[in-house]
C-alpha positions as CSV (number, residue, x, y, z in Angstrom):
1,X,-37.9,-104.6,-113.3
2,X,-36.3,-102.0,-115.2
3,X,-34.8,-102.9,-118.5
4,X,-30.7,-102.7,-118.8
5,X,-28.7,-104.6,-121.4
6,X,-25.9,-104.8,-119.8
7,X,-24.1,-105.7,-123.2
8,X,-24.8,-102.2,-124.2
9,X,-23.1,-101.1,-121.0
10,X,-20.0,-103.2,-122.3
11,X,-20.2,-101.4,-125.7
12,X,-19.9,-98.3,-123.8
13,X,-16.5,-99.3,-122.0
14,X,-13.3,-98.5,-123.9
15,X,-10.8,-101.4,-121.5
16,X,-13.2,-100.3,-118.5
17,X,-13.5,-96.6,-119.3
18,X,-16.6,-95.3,-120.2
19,X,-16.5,-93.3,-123.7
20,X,-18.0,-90.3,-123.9
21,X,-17.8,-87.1,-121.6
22,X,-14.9,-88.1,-119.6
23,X,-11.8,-85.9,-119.0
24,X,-8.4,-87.9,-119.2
25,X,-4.8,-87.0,-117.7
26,X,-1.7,-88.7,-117.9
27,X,-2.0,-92.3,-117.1
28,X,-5.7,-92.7,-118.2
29,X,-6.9,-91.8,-114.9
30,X,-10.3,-89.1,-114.4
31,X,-8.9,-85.3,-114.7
32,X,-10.0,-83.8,-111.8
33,X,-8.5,-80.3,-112.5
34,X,-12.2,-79.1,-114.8
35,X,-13.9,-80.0,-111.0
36,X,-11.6,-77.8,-108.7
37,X,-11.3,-74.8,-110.8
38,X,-15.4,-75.6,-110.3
39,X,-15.4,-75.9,-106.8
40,X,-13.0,-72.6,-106.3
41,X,-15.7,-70.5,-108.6
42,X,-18.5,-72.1,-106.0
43,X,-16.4,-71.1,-102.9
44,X,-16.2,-67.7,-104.0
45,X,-20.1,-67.7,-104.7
46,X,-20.3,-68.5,-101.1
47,X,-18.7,-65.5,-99.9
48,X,-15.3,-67.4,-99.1
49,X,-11.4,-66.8,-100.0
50,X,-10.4,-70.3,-101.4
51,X,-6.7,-69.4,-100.4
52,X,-7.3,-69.5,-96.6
53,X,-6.0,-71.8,-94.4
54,X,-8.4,-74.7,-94.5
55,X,-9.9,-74.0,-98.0
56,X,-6.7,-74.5,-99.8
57,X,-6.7,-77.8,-100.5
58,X,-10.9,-78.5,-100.4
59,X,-11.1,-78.2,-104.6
60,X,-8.6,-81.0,-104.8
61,X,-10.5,-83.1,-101.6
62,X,-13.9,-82.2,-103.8
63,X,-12.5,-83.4,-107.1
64,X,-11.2,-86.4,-105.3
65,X,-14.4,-87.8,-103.7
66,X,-16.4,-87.1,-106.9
67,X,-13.7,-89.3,-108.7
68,X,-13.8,-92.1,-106.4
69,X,-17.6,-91.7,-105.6
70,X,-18.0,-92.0,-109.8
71,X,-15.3,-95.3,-110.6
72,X,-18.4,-97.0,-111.2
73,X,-18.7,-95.4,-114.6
74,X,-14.8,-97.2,-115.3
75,X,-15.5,-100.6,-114.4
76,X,-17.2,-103.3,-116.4
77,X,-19.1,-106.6,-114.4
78,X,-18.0,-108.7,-116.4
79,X,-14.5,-108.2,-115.5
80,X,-15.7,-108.5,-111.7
81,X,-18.0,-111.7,-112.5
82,X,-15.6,-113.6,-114.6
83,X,-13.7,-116.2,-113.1
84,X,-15.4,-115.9,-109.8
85,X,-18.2,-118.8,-111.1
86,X,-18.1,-122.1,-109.5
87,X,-19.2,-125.5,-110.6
88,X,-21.5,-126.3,-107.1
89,X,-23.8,-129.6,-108.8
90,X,-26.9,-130.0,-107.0
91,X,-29.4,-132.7,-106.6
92,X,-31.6,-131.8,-109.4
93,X,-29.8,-132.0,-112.8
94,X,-28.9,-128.6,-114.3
95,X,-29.7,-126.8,-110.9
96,X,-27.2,-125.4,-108.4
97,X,-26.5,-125.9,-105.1
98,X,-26.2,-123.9,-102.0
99,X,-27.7,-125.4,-99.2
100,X,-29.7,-127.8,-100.6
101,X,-31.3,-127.8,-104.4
102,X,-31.3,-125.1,-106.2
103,X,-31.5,-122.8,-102.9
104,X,-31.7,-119.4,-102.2
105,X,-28.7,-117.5,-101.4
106,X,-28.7,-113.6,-99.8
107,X,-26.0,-111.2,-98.9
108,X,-27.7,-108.7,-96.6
109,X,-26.9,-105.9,-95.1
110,X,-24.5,-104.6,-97.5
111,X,-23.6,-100.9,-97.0
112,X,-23.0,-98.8,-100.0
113,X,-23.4,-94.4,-101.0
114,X,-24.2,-93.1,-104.2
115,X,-25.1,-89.7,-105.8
116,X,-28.1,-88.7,-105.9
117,X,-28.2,-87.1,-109.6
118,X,-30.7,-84.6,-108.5
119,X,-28.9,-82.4,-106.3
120,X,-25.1,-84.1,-106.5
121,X,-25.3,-85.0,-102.9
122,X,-24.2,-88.5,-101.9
123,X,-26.7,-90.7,-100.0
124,X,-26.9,-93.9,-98.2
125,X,-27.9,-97.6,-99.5
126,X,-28.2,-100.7,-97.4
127,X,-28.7,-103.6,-100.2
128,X,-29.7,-106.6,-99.7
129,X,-29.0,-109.1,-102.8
130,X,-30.2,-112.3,-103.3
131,X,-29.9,-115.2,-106.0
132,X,-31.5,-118.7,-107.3
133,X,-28.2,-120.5,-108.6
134,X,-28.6,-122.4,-112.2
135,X,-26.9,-124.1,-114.6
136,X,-24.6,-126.2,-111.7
137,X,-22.8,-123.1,-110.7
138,X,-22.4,-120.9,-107.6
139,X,-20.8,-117.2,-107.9
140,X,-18.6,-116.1,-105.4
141,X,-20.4,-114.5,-102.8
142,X,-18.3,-111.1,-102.6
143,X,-19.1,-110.4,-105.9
144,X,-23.0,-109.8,-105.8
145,X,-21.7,-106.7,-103.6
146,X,-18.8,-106.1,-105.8
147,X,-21.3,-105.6,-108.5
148,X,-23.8,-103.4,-106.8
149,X,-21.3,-101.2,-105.9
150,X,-20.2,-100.5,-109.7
151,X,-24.2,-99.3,-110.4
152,X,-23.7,-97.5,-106.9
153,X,-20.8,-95.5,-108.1
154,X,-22.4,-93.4,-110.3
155,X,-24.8,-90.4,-110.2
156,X,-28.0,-92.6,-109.3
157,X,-31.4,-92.5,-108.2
158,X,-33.0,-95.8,-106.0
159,X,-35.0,-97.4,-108.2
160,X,-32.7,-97.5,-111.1
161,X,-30.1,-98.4,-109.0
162,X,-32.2,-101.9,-107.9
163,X,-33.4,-102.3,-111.3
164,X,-29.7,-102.0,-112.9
165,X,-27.6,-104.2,-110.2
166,X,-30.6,-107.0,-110.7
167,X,-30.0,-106.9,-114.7
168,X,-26.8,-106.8,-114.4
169,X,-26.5,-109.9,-112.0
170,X,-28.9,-111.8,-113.7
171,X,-27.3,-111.3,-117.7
172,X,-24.1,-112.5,-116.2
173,X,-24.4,-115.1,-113.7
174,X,-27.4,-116.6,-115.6
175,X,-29.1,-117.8,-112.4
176,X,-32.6,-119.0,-112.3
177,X,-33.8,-115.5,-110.8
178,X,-32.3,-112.1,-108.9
179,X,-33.8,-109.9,-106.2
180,X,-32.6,-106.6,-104.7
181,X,-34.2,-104.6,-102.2
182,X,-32.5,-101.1,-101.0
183,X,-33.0,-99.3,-98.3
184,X,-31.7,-95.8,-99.0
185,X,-31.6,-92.3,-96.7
186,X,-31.0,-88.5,-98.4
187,X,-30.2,-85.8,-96.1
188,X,-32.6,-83.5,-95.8
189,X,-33.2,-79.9,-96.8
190,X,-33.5,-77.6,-93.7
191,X,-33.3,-74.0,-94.7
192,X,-31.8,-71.3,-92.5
193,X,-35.3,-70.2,-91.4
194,X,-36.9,-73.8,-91.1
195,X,-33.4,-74.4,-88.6
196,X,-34.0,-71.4,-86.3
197,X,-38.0,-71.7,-86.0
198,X,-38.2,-76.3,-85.8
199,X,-36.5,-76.9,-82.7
200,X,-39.1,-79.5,-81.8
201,X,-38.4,-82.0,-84.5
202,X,-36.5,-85.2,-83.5
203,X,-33.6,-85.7,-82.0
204,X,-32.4,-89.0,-82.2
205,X,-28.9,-89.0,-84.2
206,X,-29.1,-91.8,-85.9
207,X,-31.9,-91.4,-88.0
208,X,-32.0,-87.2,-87.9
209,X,-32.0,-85.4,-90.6
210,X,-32.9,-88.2,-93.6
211,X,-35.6,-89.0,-95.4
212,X,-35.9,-93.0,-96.5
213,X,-37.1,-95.2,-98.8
214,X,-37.0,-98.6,-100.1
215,X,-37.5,-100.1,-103.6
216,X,-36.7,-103.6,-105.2
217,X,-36.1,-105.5,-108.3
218,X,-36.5,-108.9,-109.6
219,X,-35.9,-111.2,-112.4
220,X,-36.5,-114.4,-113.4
221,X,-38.5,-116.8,-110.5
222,X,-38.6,-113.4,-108.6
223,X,-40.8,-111.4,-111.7
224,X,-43.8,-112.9,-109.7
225,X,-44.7,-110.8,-106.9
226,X,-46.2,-113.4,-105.0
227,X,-43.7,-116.2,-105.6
228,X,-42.4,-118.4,-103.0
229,X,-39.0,-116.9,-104.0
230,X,-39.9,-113.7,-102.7
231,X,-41.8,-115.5,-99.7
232,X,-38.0,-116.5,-99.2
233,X,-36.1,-113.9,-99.3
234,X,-38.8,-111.7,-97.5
235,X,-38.3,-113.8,-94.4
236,X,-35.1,-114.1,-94.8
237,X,-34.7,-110.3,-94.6
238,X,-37.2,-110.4,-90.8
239,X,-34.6,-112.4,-89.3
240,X,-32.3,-109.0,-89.8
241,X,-35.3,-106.6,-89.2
242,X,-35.6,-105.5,-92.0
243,X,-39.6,-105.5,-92.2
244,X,-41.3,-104.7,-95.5
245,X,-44.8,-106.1,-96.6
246,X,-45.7,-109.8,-98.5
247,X,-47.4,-107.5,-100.8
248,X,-44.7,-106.5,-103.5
249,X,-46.8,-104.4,-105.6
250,X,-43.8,-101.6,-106.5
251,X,-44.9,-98.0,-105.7
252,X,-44.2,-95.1,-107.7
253,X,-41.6,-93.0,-106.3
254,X,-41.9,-89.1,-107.4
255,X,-39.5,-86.9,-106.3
256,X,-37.1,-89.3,-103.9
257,X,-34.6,-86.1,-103.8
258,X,-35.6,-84.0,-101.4
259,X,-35.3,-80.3,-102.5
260,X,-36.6,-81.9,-105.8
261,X,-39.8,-82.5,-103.4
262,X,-40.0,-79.4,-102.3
263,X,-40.3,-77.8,-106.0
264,X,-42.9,-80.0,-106.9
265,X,-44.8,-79.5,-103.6
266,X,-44.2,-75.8,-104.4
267,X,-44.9,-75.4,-107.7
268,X,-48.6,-77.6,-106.9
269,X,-49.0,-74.4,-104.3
270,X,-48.8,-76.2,-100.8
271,X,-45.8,-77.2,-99.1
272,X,-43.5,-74.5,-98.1
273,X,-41.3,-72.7,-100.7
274,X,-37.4,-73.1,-100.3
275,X,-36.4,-69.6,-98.8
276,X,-35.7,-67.0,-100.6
277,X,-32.2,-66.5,-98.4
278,X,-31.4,-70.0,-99.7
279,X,-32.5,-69.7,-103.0
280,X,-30.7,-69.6,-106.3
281,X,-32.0,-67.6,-109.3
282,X,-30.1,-65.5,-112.1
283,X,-28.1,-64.2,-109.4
284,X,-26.0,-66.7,-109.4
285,X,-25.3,-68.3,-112.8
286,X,-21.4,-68.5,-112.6
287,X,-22.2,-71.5,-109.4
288,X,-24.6,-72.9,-111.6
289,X,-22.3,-72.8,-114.7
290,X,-19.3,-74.5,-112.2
291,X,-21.7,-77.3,-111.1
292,X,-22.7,-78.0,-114.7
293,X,-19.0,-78.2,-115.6
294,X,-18.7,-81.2,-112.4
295,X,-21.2,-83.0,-114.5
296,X,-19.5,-82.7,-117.4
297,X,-16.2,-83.9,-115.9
298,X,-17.5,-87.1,-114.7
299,X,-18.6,-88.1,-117.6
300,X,-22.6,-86.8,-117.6
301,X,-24.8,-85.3,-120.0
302,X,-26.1,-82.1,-118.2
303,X,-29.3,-82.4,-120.8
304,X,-30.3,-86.0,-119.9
305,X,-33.9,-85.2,-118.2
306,X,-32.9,-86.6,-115.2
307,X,-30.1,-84.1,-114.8
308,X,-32.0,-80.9,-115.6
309,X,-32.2,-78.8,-112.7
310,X,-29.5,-80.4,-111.0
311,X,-27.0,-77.8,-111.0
312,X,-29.3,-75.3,-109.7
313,X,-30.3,-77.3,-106.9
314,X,-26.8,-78.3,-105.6
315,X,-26.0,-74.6,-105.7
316,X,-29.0,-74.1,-103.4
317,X,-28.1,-76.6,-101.0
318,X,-24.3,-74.6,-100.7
319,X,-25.9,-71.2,-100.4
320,X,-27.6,-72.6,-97.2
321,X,-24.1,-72.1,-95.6
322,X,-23.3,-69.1,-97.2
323,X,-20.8,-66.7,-95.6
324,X,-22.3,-63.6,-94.0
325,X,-21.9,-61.1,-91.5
326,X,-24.9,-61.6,-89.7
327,X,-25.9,-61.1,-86.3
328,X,-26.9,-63.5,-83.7
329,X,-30.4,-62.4,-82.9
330,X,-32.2,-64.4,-80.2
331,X,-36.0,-63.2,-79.0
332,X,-35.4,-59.7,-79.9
333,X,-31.3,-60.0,-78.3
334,X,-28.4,-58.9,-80.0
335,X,-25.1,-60.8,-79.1
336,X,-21.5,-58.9,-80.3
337,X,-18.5,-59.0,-78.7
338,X,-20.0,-57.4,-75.8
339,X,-22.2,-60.5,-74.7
340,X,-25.9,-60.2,-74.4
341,X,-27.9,-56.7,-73.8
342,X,-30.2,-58.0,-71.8
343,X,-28.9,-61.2,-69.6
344,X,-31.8,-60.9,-67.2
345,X,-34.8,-61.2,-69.9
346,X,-33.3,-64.8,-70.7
347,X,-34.1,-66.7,-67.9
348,X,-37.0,-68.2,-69.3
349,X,-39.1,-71.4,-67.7
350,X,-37.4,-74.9,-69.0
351,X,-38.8,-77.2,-71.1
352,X,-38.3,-80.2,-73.5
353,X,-34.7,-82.3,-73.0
354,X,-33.1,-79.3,-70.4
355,X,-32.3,-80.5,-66.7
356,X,-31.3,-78.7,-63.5
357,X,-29.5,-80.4,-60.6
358,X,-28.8,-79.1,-56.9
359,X,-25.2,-78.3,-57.9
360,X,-26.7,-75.4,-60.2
361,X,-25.5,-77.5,-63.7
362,X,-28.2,-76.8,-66.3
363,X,-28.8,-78.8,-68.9
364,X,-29.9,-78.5,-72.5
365,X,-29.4,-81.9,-74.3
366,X,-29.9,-83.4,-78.0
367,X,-30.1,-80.0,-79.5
368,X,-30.1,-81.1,-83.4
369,X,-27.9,-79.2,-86.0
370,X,-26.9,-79.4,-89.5
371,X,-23.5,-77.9,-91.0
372,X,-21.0,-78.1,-94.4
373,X,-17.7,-79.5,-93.7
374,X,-15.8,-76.9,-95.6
375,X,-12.8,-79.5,-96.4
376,X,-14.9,-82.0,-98.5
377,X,-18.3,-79.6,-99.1
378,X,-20.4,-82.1,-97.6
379,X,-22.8,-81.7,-94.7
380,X,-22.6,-83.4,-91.3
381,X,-25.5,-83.2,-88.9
382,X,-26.0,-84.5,-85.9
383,X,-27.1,-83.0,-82.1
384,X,-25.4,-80.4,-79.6
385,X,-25.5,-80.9,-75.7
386,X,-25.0,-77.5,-73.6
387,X,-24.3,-77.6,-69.8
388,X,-23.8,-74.6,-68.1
389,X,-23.7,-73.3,-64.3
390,X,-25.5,-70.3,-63.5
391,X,-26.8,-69.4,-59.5
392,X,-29.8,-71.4,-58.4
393,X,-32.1,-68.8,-58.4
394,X,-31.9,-68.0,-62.1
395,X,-34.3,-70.8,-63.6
396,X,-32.8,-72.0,-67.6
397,X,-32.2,-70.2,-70.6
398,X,-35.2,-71.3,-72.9
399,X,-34.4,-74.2,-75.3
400,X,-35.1,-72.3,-78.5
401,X,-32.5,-69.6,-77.6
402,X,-29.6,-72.5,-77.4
403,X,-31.1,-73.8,-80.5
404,X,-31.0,-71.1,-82.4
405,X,-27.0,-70.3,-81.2
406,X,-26.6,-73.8,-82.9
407,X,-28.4,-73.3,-85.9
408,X,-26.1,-69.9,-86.1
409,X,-23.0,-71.1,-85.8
410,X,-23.9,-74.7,-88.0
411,X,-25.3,-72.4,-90.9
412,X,-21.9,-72.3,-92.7
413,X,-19.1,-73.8,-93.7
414,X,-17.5,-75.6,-91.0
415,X,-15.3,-78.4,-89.3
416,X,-16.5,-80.0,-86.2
417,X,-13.8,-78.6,-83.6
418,X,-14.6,-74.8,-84.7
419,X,-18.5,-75.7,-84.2
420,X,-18.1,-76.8,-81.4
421,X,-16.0,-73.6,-80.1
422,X,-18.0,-71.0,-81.2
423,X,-21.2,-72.3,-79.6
424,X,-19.3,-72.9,-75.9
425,X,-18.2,-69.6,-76.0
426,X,-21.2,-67.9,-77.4
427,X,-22.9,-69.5,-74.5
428,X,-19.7,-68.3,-72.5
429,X,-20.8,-64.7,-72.9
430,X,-24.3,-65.3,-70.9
431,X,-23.4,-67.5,-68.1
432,X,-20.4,-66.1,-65.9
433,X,-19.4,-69.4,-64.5
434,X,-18.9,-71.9,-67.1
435,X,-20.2,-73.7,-70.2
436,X,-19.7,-77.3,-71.7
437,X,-20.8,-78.6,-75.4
438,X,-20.2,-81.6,-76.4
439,X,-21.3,-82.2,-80.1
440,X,-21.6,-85.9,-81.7
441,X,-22.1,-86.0,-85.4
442,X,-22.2,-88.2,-88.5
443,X,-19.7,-87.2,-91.2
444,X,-21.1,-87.6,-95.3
445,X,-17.5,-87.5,-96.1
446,X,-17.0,-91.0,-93.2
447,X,-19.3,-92.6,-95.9
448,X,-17.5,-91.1,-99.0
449,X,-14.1,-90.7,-101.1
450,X,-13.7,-94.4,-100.5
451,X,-14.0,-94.3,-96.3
452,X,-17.4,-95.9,-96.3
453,X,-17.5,-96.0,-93.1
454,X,-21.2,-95.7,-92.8
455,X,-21.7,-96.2,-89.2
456,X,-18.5,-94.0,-87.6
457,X,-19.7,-91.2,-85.4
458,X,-17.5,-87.8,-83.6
459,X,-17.7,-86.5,-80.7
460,X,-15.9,-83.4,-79.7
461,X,-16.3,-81.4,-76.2
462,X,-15.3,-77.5,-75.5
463,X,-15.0,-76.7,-71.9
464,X,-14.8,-72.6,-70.3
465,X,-15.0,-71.7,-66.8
466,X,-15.6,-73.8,-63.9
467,X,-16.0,-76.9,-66.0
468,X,-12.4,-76.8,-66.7
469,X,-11.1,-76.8,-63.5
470,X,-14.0,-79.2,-61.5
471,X,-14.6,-82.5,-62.7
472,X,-16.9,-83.4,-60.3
473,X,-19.2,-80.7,-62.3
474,X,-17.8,-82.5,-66.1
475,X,-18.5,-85.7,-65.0
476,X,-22.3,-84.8,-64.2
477,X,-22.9,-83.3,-67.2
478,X,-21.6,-86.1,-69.2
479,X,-24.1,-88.6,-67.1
480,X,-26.6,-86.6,-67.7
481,X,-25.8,-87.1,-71.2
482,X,-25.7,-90.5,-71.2
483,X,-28.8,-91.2,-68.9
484,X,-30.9,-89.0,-71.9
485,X,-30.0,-92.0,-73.6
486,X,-31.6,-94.9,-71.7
């Protein structure tokens, strides 16, 4: 376990405010206004007017969920702890109780987001906590989340996070042993290239786009590896399905951040190199200089070696949605205003999740995406389902073609409605008798800025043509939908 004194961590907070790099307003609350004049310089880098409609108020959302995703760095455990221990005498003198003598108690399942301080984007936790009471007293059980989520509030990485909410429960509940184990998912790092040319990765929405891994901590009775502590609480953890082996030997984890991953794959030449559309080099030092102020602002110190190259890579993770005035190009076919120059060369032989039934409804379904909500500047990913009516000769457009209008129209800042619009009636322009989309998506801002709301999902549907006036013809897309499911 990794070593915290959480009395040092006390020294550190001023009446539950961290001393140091902080920025203070009126009131004593976090000055956000260092982190929108921040964002606005990034929106700008991206190509965009921070005065439009639906921009205007995104530094202040920004500023806002880095506040509330950072309290942690303003609250103390003690103040959460104290007053919330229990006198719980067991049978065994000096031991506690919960469920029998000294007994194991577990909250499981708890769902919690933090920052990753690599690349500033928040991911997910599920923690699972567990204690040994001592000293004939019980805690409250709310607080063993209570506290995690103070270490989760703050720009983290996995293991440190276990390592800090286990020292921190152990140093102030004084039980005869702590464990923690995390299960945490990052969004991954899809560049515009690696978008267009993948289509054939997976395309299950709950689990798309993350990478995972878990870690765990333990004090006291739980320092032993092979204890029957940890025999405990492992099983205890099966009857949830959460699986992980008796073996509890800790691995090292290098590079948990993705794009950090991807430098250190590319700098040991293999792996594939972050594009060079994507990348960010001296071009851009005024988005590198606004990110480094964000650090600043929530109280960070832009030097410490975990934080170096962090500004640089959240800067490359916006300019994968930069604004540009692209074309779509699809197999060597330009789309404008005019539609497609070649309609014929597009019927191409169908393949992976696309359908065709007798009523001349084709089918492309769990086509996967990735966007930037442009009010918060956080992505949402999730998969796109096209139906569209074309004569019954005509066999379907090929699967990579839709995939690539997705990856098109996902590629920069966005909101889920306008997504969802663009790519109905870019399909619109190739089939003459009507499209459907319907797009379902997970939102990093439903986990964020104090929603956590980790398992909400959207769906939105835009319908042109025939669709809109025959239900008959909605109603079998929409099965088909939900049969791709069973």
């Amino acid at each position: 376990m990794g070593a915290l004194d959480e009395g040092h961590l006390d020294e550190e907070l001023e009446n539950g405010v961290k001393v140091g790099f902080f920025d203070f307003g009126p009131g004593g609350d976090l000055d956000t206004s260092v982190i929108e004049d921040a964002v606005k310089v990034l929106l700008q880098g991206l190509g965009e007017d921070p005065c439009r409609e639906g921009l205007r108020k995104t530094p202040l959302r920004v500023a806002k969920a880095f506040r509330e995703g950072t309290r942690g760095y303003r609250q103390k455990v003690k103040d959460i702890i104290q007053g919330a221990l229990f006198p719980e005498a067991g049978l065994l003198s000096g031991v506690g109780h919960a469920g029998g003598a000294g007994g194991l108690v577990v909250v499981r399942d708890v769902d919690l987001f933090s920052y990753c301080e690599s690349c500033l984007l928040p991911f997910k936790v599920q923690c699972h906590v567990g204690y040994i009471p001592s000293g004939q007293r019980v805690v409250g059980l709310s607080k063993l989340s209570r506290v995690a989520d103070v270490f989760a509030k703050r720009l983290q990485d996995p293991q440190r996070l276990a390592n800090e909410v286990c020292t921190a429960l152990h140093n102030s509940i004084k039980p005869a042993g702590v464990a923690v184990f995390l299960q945490c998912r990052h969004i991954q790092f899809p560049t515009v290239e690696k978008s267009a040319q993948d289509s054939s990765h997976a395309t299950k929405i709950d689990m798309q786009g993350w990478s995972q891994v878990s870690v765990w901590s333990g004090s006291g009775v739980f320092e032993n590896e092979n204890s029957d502590a940890w025999g405990d609480f492992t099983t205890l953890m099966q009857l949830r399905g959460v699986k992980r082996e008796r073996k509890l030997t800790q691995p090292a984890i290098q590079c948990w951040c993705p794009l950090k991953s991807q430098e250190a794959l590319a700098c040991n030449g293999h792996g594939y190199r972050v594009s060079s559309k994507a990348g960010v080099g001296l071009s851009q030092p005024a988005m590198i200089a606004a990110a480094t102020s964000i650090l600043h602002s929530l109280g960070e110190d832009p030097l410490r070696k975990e934080l170096l190259g962090t500004p640089q890579r959240f800067v490359q993770w916006l300019m994968n949605f930069k604004r540009c005035n692209l074309e779509l190009k699809l197999n060597g076919l330009n789309y404008g205003k005019t539609g497609p120059t070649d309609f014929g060369l597009m019927h191409k032989k169908r393949r992976g999740d696309g359908c065709y039934d007798q009523n001349g409804i084709h089918s492309e379904l769990n086509l996967p995406f990735l966007s930037q909500c442009e009010h918060h500047l956080l992505p949402f990913h999730g998969v796109v389902h096209i139906g569209y009516l074309c004569s019954e000769e005509a066999e379907a457009i090929d699967r990579s073609i839709l995939q690539s209008i997705v990856d098109f129209h996902g590629c920069k800042l966005q909101v889920q409605e306008r997504l969802t619009r663009q790519i109905a009636e870019t399909a619109a322009s190739m089939f003459g008798r009507g499209v459907m989309v319907v797009v379902e998506a997970n939102h990093t801002c439903m986990i964020s800025r104090g929603i956590e709301k980790v398992a909400s999902s959207t769906a939105t549907i835009a319908v042109i043509g025939q669709f809109s006036t025959d239900p008959a013809a909605k109603a079998m897309f929409l099965n088909a939908i939900s049969n791709s499911r069973v």
